[in-house]
C-alpha positions as a printed NumPy array, in Angstrom:
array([[ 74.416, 178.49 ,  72.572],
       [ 77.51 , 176.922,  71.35 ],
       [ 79.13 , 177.186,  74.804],
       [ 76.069, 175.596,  76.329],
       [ 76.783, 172.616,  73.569],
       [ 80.164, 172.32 ,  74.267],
       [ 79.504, 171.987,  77.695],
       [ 76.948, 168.939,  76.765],
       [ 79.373, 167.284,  75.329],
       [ 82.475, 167.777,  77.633],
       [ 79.422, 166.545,  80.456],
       [ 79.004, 163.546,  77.795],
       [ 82.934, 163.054,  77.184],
       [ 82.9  , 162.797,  80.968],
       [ 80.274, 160.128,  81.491],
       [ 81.524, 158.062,  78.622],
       [ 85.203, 158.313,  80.107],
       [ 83.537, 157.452,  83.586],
       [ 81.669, 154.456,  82.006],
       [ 84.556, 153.124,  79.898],
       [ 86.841, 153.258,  83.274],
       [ 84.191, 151.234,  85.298],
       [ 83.789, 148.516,  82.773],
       [ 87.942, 148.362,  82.909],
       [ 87.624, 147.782,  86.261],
       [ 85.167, 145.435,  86.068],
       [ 87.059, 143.172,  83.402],
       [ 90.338, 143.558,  84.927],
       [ 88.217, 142.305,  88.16 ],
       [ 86.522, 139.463,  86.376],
       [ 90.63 , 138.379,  84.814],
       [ 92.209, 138.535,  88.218],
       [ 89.351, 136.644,  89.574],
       [ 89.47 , 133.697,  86.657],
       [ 93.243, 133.985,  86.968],
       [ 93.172, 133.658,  90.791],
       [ 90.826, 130.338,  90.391],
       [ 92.814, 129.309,  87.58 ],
       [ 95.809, 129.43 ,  89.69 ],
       [ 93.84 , 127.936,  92.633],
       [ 92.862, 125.17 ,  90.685],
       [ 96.621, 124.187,  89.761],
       [ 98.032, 124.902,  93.196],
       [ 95.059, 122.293,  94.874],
       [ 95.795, 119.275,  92.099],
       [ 99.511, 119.889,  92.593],
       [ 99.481, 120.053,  95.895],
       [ 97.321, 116.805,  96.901],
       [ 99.616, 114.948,  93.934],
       [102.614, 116.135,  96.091],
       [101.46 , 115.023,  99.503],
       [ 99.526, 111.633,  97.825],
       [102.97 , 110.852,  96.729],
       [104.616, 111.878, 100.262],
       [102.32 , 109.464, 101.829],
       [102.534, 106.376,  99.125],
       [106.029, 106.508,  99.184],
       [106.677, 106.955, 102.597],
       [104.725, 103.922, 103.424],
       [106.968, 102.015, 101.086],
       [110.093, 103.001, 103.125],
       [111.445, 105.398, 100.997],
       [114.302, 107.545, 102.1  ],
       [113.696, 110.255, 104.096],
       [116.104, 112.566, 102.287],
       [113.398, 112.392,  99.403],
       [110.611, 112.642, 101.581],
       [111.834, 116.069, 102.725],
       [112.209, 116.944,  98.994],
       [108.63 , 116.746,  98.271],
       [107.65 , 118.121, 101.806],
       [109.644, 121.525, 101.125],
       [107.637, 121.187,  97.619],
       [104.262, 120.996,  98.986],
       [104.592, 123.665, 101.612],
       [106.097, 126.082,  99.38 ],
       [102.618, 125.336,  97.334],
       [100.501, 125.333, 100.554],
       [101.895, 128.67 , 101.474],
       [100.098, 130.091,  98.443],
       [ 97.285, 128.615,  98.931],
       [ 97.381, 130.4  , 102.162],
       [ 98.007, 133.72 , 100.381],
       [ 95.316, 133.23 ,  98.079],
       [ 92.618, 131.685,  99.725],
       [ 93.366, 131.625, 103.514],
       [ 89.608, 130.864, 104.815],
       [ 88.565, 128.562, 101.825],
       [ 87.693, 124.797, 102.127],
       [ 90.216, 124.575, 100.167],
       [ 92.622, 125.173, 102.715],
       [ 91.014, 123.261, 105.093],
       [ 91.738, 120.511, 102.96 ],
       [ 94.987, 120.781, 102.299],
       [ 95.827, 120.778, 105.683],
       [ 93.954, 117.523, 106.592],
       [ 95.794, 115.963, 103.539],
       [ 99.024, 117.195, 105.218],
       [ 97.927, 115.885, 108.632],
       [ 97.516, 112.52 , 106.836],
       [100.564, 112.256, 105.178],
       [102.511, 113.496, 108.078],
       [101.07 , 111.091, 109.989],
       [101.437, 107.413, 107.628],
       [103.682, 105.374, 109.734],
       [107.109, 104.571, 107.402],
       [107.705, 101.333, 106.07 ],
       [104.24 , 100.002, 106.781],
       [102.399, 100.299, 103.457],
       [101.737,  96.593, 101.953],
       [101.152,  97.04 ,  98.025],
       [ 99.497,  93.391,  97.315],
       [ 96.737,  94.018,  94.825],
       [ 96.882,  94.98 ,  91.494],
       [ 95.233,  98.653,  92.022],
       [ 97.586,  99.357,  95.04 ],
       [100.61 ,  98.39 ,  92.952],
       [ 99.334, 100.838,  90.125],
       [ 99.073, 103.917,  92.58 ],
       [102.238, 103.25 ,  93.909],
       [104.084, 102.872,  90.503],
       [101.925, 106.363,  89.54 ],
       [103.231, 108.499,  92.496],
       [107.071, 106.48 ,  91.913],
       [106.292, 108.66 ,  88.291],
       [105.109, 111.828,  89.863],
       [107.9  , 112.019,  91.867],
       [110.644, 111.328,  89.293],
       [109.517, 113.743,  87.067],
       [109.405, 116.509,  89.745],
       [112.917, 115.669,  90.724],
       [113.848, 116.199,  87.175],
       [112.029, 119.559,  87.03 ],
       [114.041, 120.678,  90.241],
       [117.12 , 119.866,  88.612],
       [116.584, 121.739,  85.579],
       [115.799, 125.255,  87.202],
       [118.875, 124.399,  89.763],
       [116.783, 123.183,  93.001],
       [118.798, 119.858,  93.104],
       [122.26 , 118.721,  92.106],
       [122.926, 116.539,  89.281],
       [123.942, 114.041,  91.883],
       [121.358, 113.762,  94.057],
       [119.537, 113.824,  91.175],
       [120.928, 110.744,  89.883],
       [120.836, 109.594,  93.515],
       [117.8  , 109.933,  94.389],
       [116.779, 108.496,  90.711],
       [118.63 , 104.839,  91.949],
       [117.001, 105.123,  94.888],
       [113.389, 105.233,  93.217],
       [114.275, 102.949,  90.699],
       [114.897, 100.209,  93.322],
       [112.19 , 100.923,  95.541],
       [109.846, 100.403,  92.504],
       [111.743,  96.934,  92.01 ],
       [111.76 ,  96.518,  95.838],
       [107.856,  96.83 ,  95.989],
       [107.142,  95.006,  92.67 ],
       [108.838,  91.714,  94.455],
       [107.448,  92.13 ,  97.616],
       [103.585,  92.26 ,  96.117],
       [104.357,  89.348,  94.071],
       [105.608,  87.501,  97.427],
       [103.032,  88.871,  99.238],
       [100.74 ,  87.099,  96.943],
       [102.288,  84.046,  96.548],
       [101.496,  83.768, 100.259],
       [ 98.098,  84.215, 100.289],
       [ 97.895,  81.333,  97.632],
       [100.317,  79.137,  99.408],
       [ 97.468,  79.604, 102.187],
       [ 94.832,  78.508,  99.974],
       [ 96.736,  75.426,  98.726],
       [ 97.569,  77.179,  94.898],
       [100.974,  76.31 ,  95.232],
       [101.464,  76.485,  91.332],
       [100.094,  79.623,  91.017],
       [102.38 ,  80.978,  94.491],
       [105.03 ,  79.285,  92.307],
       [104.525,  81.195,  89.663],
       [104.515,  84.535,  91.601],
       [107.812,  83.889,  93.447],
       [109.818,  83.214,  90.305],
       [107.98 ,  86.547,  88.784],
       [108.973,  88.162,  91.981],
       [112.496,  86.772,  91.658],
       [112.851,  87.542,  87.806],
       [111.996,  91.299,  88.606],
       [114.933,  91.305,  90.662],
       [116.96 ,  89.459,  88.453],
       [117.119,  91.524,  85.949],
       [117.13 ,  94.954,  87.839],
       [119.915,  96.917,  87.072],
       [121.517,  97.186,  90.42 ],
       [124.844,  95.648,  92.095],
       [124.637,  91.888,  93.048],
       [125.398,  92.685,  96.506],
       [121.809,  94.897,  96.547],
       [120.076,  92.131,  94.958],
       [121.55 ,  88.91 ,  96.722],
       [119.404,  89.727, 100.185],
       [116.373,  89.37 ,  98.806],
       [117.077,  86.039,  96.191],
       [117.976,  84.693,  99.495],
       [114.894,  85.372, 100.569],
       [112.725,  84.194,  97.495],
       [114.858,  81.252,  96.494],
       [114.14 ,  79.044,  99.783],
       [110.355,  79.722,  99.267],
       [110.945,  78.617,  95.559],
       [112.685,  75.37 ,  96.628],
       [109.962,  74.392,  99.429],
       [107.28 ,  74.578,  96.495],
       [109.162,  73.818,  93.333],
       [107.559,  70.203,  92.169],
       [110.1  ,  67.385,  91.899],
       [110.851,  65.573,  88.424],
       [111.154,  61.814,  89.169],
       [113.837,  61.094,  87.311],
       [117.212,  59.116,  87.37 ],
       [119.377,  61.818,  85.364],
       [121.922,  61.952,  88.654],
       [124.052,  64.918,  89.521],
       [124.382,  66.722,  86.035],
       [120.596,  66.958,  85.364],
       [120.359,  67.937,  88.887],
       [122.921,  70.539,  88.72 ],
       [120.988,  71.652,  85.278],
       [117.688,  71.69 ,  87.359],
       [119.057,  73.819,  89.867],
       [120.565,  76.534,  87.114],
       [117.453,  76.374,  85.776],
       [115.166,  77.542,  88.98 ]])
């Protein structure tokens, strides 16, 4: 009799062992899966950021060398994706986004409204703080680093001007020549007082002071050459 129970519950020992070793498998199952998605997740809003930025900034005519910075970024990310989810939608989108962004022609982007200007400044953001994360865990020398830092620091200042001249354009078009006015000397103000050499700046004044002179109303006044000469400082 007492063999027979001992039996019964070596039989039960068995079952409960068997039981407790499914349901292990079945949570560690149910973690790897939420960590898998969780990881998905990350890898997909990472990824689009990377190539969004790719294709904003290439269409501002931003160097190449930083360009290839955030492509080796985003493919090291798509790669995973491949890993993880190789047949997903997922991946089907990521490579359309890459098609995209490989094909934006460079240089061509025109940044005139307020919105467009927003996005660009956003992805000018993205991008700085992801060269700063690839210099801290030793992906990118302090020099590039501070390189390609300049570099996105004046394209920011580069496309700021440029909308504001693109605007005062369209207004000059539609006979607003105050409010074109007052666009150019934003747009020439913003590059002003960027913190660049002259000799990177003086290009584009040249540019924006002629338009400011064809517009700029006239005071009718007799104050000969020294108000003149103070009108002129004064532009």
């Amino acid at each position: 009799m007492m063999q027979d129970n001992l039996v019964y519950i070596v039989i039960i020992a068995l079952i409960g062992a068997i039981a407790l070793g499914i349901n292990y498998f079945i949570s560690q199952r149910e973690h790897n899966s939420s960590v898998k998605h969780d990881r998905l997740d990350w890898l997909r809003k990472q990824t689009f950021h990377t190539l969004d930025a790719i294709a904003t900034l290439k269409a501002a005519g931003c160097k190449p060398e930083i360009l290839e910075k955030l492509n080796s970024h985003a493919m090291v990310q798509i790669e995973e994706i491949s890993l993880l989810a190789p047949d997903s939608d997922l991946m089907t989108q990521v490579n359309n986004q890459k098609e995209t962004a490989d094909r934006t022609a460079a240089g061509q982007g025109a940044f005139n409204s307020d919105k467009e200007l927003k996005r660009f400044q956003i992805y000018i953001n993205f991008t700085e703080k992801l060269l700063s994360q690839m210099l801290k865990k030793g992906k990118l020398s302090p020099l590039l680093a501070e390189n390609y830092g300049q570099e996105l620091y004046w394209l920011n200042i580069s496309i700021v001007a440029e909308a504001h001249i693109n605007q005062a354009k369209q207004f000059i078009a539609q006979d607003e020549k105050l409010t074109a006015l007052s666009h150019l000397k934003h747009a020439k103000a913003v590059i002003v007082r960027a913190m660049v050499p002259q000799n990177k700046k003086q290009p584009k004044l040249d540019i924006i002071q002629p338009q400011i002179d064809a517009i700029q109303p006239r005071k009718s006044n007799h104050g000969g050459a020294l108000e003149d000469s103070i009108d002129n400082f004064l532009k």
